[in-house]
TIMIGU-605199 format. One line per 2 residues: number of its first residue (from 1); for each residue x, y, z of N, C-alpha, C, CB. Coordinates in pm, whole numbers. Glycine has a CB too. Example, Ala and Ser with C-alpha at 12.3 -4.5 7.8 and 13.67 -1.06 7.14 Angstrom:
% TIMIGU-605199
1> 1319:-569:780:1230:-450:780:1320:-330:780:1131:-447:905  1285:-225:708:1367:-106:714:1290:3:787:1408:-60:572
END
This chain:
% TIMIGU-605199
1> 26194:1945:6338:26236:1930:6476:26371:1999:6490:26243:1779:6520  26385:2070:6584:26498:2162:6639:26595:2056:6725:26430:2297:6746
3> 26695:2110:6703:26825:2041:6793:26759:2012:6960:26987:2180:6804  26719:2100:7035:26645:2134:7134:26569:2016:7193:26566:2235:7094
5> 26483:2045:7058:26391:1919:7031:26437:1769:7084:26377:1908:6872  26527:1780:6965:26561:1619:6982:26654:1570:7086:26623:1565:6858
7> 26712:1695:7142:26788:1667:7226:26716:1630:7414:26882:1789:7199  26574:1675:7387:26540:1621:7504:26480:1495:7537:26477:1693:7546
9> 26460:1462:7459:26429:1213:7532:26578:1200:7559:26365:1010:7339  26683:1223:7498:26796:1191:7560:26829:1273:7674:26893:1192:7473
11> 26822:1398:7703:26854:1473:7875:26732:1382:7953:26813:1702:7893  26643:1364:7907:26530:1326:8005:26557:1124:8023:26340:1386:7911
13> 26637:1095:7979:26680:949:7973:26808:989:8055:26704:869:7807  26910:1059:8022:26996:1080:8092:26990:1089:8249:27032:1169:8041
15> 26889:1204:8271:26866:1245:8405:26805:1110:8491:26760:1375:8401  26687:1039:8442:26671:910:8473:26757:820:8515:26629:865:8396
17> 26894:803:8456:26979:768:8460:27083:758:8546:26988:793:8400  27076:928:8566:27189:908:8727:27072:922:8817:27341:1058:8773
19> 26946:915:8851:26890:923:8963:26918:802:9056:26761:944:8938  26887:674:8923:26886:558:8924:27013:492:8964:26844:528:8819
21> 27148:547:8906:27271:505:8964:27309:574:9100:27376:530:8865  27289:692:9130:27249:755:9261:27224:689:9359:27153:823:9258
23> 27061:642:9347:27056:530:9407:27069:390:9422:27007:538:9422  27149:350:9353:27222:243:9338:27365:210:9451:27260:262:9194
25> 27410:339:9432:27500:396:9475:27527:423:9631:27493:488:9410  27390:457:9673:27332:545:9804:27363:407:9881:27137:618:9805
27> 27419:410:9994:27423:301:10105:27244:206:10108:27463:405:10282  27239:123:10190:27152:87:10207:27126:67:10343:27143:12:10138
29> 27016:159:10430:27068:133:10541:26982:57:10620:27107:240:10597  26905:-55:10572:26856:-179:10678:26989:-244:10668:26709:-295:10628
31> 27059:-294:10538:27137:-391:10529:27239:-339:10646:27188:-416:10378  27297:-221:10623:27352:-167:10731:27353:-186:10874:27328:-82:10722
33> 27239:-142:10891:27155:-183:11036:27191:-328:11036:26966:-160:11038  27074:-401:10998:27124:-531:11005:27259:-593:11056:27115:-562:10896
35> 27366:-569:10962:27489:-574:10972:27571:-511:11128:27522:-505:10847  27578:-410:11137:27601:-311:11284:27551:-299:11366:27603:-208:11293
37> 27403:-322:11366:27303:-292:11483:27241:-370:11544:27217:-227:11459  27187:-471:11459:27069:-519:11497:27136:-633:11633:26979:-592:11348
39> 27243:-677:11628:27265:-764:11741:27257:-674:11879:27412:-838:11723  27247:-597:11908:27264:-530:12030:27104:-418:12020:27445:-440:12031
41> 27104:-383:11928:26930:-282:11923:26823:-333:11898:26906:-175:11819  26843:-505:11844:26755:-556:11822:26680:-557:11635:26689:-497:11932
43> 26645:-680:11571:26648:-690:11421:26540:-615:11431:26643:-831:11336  26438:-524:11500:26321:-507:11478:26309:-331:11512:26236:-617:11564
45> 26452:-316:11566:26486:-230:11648:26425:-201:11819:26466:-135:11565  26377:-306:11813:26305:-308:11969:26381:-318:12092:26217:-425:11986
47> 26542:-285:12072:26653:-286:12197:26619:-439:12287:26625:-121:12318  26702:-400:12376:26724:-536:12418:26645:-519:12545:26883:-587:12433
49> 26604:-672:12565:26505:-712:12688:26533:-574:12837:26566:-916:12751  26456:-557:12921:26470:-486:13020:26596:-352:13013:26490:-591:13121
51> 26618:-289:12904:26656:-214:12859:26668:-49:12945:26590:-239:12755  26607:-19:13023:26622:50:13139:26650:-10:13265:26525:113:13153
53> 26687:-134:13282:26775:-164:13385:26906:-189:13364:26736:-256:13447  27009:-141:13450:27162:-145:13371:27168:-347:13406:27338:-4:13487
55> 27263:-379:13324:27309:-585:13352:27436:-576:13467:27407:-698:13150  27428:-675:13444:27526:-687:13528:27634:-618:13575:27561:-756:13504
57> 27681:-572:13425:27806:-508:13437:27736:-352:13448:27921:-544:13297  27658:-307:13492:27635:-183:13537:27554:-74:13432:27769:-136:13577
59> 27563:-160:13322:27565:-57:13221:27408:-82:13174:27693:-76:13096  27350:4:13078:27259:14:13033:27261:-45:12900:27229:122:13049
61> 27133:-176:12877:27113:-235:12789:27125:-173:12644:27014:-279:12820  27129:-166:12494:27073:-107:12422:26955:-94:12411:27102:-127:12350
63> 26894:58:12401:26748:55:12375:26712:66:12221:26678:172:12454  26557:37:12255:26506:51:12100:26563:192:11987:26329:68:12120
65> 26538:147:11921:26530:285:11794:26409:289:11730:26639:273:11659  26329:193:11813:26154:203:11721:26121:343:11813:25991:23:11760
67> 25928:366:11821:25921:469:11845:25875:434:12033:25824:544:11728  25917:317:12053:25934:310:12198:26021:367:12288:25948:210:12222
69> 26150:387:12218:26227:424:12258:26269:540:12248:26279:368:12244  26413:631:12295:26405:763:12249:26540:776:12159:26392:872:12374
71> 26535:709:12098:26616:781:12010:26594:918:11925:26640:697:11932  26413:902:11913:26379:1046:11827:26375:1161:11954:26197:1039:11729
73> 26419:1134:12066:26409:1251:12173:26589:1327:12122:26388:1166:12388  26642:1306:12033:26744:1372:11997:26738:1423:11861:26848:1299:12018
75> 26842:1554:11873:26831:1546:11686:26932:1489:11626:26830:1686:11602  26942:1522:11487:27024:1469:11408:27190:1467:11407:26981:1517:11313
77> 27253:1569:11455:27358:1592:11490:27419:1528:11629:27352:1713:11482  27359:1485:11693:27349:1422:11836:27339:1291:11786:27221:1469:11940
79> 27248:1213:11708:27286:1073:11676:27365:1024:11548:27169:1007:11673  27444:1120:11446:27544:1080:11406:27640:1108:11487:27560:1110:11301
81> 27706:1194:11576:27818:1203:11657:27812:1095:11793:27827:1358:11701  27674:1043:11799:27643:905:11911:27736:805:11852:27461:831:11914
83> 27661:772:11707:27713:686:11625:27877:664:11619:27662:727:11507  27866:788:11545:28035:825:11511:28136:814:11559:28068:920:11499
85> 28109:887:11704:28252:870:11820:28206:794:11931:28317:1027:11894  28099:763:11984:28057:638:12061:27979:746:12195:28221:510:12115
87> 27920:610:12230:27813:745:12332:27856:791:12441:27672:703:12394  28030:739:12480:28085:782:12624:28188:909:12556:28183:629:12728
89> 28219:904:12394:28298:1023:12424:28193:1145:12377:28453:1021:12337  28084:1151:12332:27998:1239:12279:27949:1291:12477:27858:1148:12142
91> 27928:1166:12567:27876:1220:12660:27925:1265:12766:27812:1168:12685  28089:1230:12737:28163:1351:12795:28195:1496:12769:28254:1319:12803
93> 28201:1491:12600:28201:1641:12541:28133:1674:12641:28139:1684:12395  27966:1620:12633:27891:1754:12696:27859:1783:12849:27756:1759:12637
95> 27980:1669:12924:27967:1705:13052:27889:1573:13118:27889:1849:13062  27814:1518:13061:27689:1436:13146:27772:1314:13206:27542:1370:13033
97> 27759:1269:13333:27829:1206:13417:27754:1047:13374:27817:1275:13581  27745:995:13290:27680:885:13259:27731:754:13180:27589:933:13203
99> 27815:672:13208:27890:564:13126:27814:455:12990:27941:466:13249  27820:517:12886:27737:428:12781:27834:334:12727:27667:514:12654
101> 27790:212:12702:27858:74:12667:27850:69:12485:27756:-75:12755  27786:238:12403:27803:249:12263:27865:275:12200:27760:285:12220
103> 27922:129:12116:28093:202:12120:28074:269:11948:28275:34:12142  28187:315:11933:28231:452:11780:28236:313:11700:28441:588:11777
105> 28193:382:11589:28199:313:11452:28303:426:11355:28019:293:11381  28302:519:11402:28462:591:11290:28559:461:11251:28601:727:11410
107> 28587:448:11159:28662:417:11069:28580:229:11037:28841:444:11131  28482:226:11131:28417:157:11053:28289:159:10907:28389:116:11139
109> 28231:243:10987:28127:310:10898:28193:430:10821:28001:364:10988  28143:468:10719:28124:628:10692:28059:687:10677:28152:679:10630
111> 28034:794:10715:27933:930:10721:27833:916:10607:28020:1085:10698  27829:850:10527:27742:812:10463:27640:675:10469:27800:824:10377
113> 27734:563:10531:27644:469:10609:27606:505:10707:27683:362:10641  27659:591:10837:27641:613:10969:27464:695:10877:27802:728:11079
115> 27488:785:10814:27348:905:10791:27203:776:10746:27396:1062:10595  27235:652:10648:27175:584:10569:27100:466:10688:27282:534:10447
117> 27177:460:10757:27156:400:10906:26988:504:10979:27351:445:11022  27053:608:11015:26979:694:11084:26834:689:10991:27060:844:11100
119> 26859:735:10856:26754:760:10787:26661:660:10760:26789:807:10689  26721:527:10778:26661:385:10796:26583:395:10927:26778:261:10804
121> 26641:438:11002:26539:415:11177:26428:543:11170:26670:449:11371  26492:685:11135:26381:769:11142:26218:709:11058:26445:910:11072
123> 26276:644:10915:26184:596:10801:26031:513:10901:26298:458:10680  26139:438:10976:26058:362:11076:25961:432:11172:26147:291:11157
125> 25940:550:11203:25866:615:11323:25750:645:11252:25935:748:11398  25650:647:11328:25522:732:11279:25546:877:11245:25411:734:11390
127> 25457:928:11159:25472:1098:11126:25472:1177:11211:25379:1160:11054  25390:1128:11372:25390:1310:11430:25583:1251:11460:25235:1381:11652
129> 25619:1157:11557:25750:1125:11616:25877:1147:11489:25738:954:11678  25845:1147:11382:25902:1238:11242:25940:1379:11276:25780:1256:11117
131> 25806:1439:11286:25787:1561:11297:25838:1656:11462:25638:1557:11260  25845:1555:11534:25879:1623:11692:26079:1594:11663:25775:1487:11881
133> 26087:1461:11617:26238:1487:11634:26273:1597:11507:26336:1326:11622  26223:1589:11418:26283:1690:11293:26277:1854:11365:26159:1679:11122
135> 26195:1882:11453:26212:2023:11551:26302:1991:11662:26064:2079:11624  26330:1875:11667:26452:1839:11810:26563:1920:11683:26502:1592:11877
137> 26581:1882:11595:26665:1881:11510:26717:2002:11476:26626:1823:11422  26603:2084:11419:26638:2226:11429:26632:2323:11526:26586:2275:11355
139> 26567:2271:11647:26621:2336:11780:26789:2296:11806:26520:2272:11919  26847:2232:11786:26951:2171:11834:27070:2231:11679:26908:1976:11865
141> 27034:2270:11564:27098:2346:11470:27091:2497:11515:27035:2320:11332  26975:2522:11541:26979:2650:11641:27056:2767:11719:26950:2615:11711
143> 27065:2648:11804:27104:2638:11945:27276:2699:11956:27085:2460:11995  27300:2510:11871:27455:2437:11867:27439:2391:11995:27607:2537:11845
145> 27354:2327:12029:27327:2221:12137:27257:2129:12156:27303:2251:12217  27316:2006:12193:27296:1869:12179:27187:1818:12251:27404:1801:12215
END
């Protein structure tokens, strides 16, 4: 047996190894959810009751993130910067005259929970609603529009 040889159950144990601490490592993003979301989007992600009518205070309920709702009508860059800086300053960047009650998680979350989050709700959609936002996605990398 060659050095080569013997040297591979250990690279191949190794590599096993950090996949495994990797994901160990990797956020978790129901717990996440759970934690950040679910009181206002709902534990099931099913948003909150009558959710296209604004409450009292004028504003619009949280909606779902299941595939009732549209969150997959955006891409990916559009709902970490939702997330990120909150949905009234993302929806002023782009002009839209519309007051959202979603507030920024910057310096709560990080870009690595905010993504582990997302990838938790996409996980949740059926394949074609996968497949239509993942082309929202690269229309909108495209573009450079939201």
């Amino acid at each position: 047996m060659n050095v080569k040889q013997s040297l591979n159950p250990i690279l191949a144990a190794l590599a096993v190894l950090t996949v495994t601490t990797a994901q160990a490592d990797a956020p978790d993003g129901a717990a996440l959810y759970a934690t950040h979301c679910a009181a206002c989007h709902g534990a099931d992600l099913e948003g909150a009751p009558d959710w296209r009518r604004p409450g009292p205070d004028g504003l619009l309920p949280a909606p779902p993130h299941d595939e009732t709702g549209h969150t997959w009508h955006h891409g990916d860059q559009f709902l970490f910067d939702y997330v990120k800086l909150g949905g009234q300053q993302v929806l002023d960047d782009l002009g839209v005259r519309f007051t959202s009650a979603m507030p920024a998680f910057d310096g709560i979350l990080t870009d690595a929970e905010i993504e582990a989050i997302l990838d938790f709700i996409r996980a949740s959609w059926p394949e074609r609603i996968r497949e239509i936002q993942a082309e929202r996605t690269a229309m909108e990398a495209e573009t450079g529009q939201q």
